[in-house]
N, C-alpha and C positions, 0 to 999 in steps of 0.2 A: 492386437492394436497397441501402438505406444500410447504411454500414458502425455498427458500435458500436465504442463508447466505452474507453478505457483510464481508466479512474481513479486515480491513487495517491493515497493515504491515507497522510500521517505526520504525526510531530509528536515531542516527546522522549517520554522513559518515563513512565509515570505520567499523561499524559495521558489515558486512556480508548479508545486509539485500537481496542482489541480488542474494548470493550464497545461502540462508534459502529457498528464494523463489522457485529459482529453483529443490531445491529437494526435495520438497513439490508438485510440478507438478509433478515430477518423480512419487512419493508414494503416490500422489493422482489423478491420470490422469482423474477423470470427477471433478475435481478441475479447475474452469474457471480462465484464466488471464483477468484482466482486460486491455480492448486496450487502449493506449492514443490516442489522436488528435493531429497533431501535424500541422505548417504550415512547415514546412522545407521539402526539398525534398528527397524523397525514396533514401536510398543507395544500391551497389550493393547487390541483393540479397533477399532487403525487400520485402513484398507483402502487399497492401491494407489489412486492417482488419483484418492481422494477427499480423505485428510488428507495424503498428499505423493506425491509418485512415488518413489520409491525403489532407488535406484542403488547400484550396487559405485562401489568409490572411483575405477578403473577406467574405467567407463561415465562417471562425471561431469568426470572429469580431460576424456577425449574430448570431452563438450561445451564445457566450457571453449575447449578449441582448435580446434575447429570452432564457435565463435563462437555456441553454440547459448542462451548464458543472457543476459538482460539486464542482469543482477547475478550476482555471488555474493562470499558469504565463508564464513570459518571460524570456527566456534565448537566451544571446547571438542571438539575433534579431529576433529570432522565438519564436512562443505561441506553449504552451501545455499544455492540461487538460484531465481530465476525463470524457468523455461523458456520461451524467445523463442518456439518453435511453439504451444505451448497459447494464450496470450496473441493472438496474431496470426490463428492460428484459427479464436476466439472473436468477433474483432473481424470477420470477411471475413465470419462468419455472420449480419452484425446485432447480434450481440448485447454490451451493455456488461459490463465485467470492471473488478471490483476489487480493486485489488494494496495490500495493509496491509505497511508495511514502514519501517522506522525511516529513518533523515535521511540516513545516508551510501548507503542502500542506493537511495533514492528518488533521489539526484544523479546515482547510476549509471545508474539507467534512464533519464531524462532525455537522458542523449546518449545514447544509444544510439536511445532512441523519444522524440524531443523531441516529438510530436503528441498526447502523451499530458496528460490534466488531472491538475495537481497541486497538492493543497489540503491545506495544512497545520493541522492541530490543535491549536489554541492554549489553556491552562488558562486561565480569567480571570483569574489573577494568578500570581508567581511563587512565592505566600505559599499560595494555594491547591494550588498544585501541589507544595510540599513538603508541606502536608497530605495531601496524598493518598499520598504516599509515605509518610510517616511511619505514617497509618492504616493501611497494610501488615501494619506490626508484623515486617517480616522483614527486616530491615537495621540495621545500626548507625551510627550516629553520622558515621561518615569515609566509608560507602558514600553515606552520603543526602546528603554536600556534595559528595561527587564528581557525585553525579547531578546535583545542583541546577545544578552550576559547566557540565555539559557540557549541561543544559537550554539554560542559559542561551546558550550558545556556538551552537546547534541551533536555536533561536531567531532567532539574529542572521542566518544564514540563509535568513533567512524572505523576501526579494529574487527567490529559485530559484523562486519556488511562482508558480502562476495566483491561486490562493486563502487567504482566509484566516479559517478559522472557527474562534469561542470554543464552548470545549465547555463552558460553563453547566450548562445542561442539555440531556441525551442528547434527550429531543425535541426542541428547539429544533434541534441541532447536525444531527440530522438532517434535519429540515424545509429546514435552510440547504442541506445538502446536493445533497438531491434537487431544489430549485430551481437548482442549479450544472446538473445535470446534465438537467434540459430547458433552460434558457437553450444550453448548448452542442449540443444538439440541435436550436436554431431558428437557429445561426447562419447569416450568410448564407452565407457560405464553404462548409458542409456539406450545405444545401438546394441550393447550384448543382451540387454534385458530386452527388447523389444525383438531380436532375433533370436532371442531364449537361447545363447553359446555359453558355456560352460554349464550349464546344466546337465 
């Protein structure tokens, strides 16, 4: 059976990368999410190992040093990562997994799963993508040039990636997509491994 696919998905904030995702599950529903870990606790509505898995501080610390995440950090007093087994899993099953996850977090997985495709999410301009920030309406002034300045910084980055798609428009950005993601399914490299040649 071929293996599937790791996708990461980033790009700076404000780029749409939540909204790409989302309707790339829509138009690919045996398209896996990947779940985070999180220690913070469930809001109303959540469900275990659907919108995170959810850990004592405890239990997460342990994966940590049992090498069990492929990222993590802290926010705002809580850890969260991406669980190395769900991921790997998902992949021995066939099946392709999509990990949405901002710039430093997507470098982190990169060495750790460098086999993994990683396509960066570009605004079509930098003027657009303070647009978009500003259309927000939830930040001020010194937050929006903070963002823009670490865009831009998350941007220059952009060397790390496989790919690189303008999110224009959300169809288009996904069209682009999902042609990354049979292009990397016809390569030759992964039809000799799946047809076991040169072995």
């Amino acid at each position: 059976m071929a293996k599937g696919l790791l996708i990461v998905l980033s790009g700076p904030s404000g780029v749409g990368k939540g909204t790409v995702c989302n309707e790339l599950r829509r138009r690919l529903p045996e398209l896996v999410y990947s779940v985070s870990a999180t220690t913070r606790g469930p809001r109303l509505g959540e469900e275990h190992g659907v919108n995170y898995f959810f850990k004592t501080r405890e239990q997460f610390l342990d994966m940590i040093e049992h090498d069990q995440l492929l990222e993590h950090a802290e926010y705002v007093g809580n850890y969260y990562g991406t669980p190395r087994d769900f991921v790997e899993q998902t992949i021995e099953n066939g099946k392709d997994i999509i990990l949405e996850i901002e710039v430093q977090g997507a470098l982190k997985v990169k060495e750790k799963f460098p086999e993994g495709i990683f396509v960066f999410l570009l605004p079509p301009s930098l003027d657009e993508l303070k647009g978009r920030i500003q259309g927000r309406g939830t930040e001020n002034q010194a937050t929006i040039d903070h963002r823009m300045s670490v865009a831009a910084y998350e941007i220059g980055l952009l060397e790390n990636y496989d790919y690189a798609v303008v999110n224009d428009e959300i169809d288009l950005a996904c069209k682009r997509i999902e042609s990354i993601v049979v292009a990397e399914h016809c390569k030759v490299r992964s039809k000799a491994k799946e047809l076991q040649i040169g072995k």
